[in-house]
N, C-alpha and C positions, 0 to 999 in steps of 0.2 A: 380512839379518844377524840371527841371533838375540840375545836379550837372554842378556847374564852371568846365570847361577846366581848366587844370595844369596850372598854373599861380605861377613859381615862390614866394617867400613870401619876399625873399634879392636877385634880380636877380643882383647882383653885388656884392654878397657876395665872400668871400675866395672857392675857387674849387680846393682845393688840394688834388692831386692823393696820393697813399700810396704808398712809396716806402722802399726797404730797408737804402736807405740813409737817406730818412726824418724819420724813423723808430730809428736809430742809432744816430740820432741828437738828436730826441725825446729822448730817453734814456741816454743818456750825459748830457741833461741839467736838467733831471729830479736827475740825482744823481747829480749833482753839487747844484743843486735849493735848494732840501728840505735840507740837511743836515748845508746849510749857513741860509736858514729862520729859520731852530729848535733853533741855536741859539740864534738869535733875540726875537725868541719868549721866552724862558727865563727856566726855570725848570720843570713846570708844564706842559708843550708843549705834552705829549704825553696824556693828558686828558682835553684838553681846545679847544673849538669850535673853534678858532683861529687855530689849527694845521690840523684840519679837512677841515676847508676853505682853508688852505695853501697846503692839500694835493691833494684834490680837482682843485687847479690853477695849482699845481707845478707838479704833476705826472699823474693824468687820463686825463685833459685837452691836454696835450703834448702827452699822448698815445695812447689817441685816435684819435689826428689828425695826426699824423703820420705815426701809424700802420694799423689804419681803414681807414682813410681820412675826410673832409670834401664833399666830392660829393654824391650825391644820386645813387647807384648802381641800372639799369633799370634791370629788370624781375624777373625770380622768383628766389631762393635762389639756391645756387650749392648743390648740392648732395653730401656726401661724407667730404673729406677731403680738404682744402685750402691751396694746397702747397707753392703758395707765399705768404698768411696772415701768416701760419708757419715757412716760411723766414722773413718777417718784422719784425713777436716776436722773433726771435732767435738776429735779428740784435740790437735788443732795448733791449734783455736781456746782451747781449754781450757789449751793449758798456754801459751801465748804470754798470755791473759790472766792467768794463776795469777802468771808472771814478773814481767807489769807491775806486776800489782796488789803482790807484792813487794819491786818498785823503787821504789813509791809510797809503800811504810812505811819504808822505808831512807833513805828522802832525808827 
């Protein structure tokens, strides 16, 4: 039996490119996100499956669609080094610390 043709599985799913802007976005809301849900979540937040689902929504979720994307990248993998994946993390590192450091003067 032969294998199906690439048949989409959400052919109208989210196709978003990775940029350094959606990267920097990513990273802004992930430090604004988790440290407003810690407290909601309450004292014990840093050992309770609830902070684990919350870190899960609030910072890999955003980082990886940001910095990676949501598209399926066609061929075979690059060689070497990824100079713009290593601008999208410098942009998601940079502005998730710009935020915190923000929230540090505000408080």
């Amino acid at each position: 039996m032969a294998a199906p043709s690439a048949i989409p599985l959400f052919p109208h799913a989210v196709n978003l490119a990775p940029t350094p802007l959606s990267a920097a976005v990513a990273g802004a809301f992930s430090a604004w996100a988790l440290p407003t849900v810690s407290q909601w979540l309450g004292s014990d937040a840093d050992t309770s499956f609830n902070y684990v689902i919350a870190f899960l929504l609030l910072v890999a979720l955003p980082a990886h669609a940001g910095v990676l994307g949501l598209r399926r990248q066609p061929g075979p993998a690059v060689q070497g080094l990824d100079k713009p994946l290593l601008i999208r993390v410098g942009a998601w590192l940079a502005a998730a610390a710009a935020v915190s450091g923000l929230l540090m003067l505000a408080s």
